[in-house]
C-alpha positions as CSV (number, residue, x, y, z in Angstrom):
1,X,-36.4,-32.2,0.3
2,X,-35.1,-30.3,-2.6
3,X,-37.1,-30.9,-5.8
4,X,-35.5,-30.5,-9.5
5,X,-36.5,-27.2,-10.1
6,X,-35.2,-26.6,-6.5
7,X,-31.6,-27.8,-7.8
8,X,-31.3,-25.9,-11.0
9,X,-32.2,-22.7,-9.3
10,X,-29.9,-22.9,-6.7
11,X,-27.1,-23.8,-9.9
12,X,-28.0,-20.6,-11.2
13,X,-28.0,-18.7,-7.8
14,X,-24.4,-20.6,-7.3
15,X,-22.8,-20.1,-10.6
16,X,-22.6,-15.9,-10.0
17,X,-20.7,-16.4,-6.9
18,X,-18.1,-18.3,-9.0
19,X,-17.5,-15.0,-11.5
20,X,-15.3,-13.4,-9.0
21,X,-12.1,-12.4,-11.4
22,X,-8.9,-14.3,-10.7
23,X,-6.7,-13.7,-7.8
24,X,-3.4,-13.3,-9.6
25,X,-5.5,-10.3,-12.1
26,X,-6.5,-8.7,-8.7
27,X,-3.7,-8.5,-7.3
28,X,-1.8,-7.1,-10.4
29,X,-4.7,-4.5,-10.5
30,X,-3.5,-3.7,-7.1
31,X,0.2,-3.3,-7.6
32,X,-0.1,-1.1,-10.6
33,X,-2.6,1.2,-8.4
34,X,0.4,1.1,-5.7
35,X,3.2,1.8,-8.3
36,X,0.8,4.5,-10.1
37,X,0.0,6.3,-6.8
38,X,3.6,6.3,-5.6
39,X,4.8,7.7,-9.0
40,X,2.4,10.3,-9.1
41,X,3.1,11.5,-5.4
42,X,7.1,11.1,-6.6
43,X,6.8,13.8,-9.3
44,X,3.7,15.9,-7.4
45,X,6.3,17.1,-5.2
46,X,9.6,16.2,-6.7
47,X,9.5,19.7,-8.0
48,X,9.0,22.2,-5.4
49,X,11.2,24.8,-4.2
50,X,10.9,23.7,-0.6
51,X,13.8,21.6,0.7
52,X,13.6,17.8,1.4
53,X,13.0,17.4,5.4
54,X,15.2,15.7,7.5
55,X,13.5,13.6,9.9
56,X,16.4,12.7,12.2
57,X,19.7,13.9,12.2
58,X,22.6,13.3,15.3
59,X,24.2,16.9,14.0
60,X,21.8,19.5,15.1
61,X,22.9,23.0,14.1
62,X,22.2,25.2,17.0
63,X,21.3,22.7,19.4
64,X,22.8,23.2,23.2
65,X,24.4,19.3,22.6
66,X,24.7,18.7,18.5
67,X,27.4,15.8,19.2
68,X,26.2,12.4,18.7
69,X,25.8,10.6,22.0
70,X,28.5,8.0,23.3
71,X,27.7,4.2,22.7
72,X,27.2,2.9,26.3
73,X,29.6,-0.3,27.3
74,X,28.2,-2.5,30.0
């Protein structure tokens, strides 16, 4: 059985958990982190002298077969 003194320092053990900042500040905290990080990266290598790289392209130059395939009809 829990006795008073048992009860208020359990209170005071309790009451820290409940300091936790609020959700909405977190998450703001996080999406200007996000933002920040993605405009830094933006002008880290906006100006280089290298070209942008194209991932995918359906016109490669020198390539046996550069034309884009044929849409299959079934």
């Amino acid at each position: 059985m829990m006795t008073r003194h048992d009860q208020e320092l359990l209170e005071k053990q309790l009451r820290r958990i409940d300091a936790a900042p609020p959700s909405g500040v977190l998450m703001l905290v996080v999406a200007i982190v996000f933002f920040t990080g993605m405009a830094a990266g933006g002008f880290l290598f906006a100006y280089t002298d290298q070209s942008p790289l194209r991932l995918a392209a359906n016109n490669i130059p020198g390539a046996p077969s550069s034309e884009p395939a044929a849409p299959v009809v079934r």
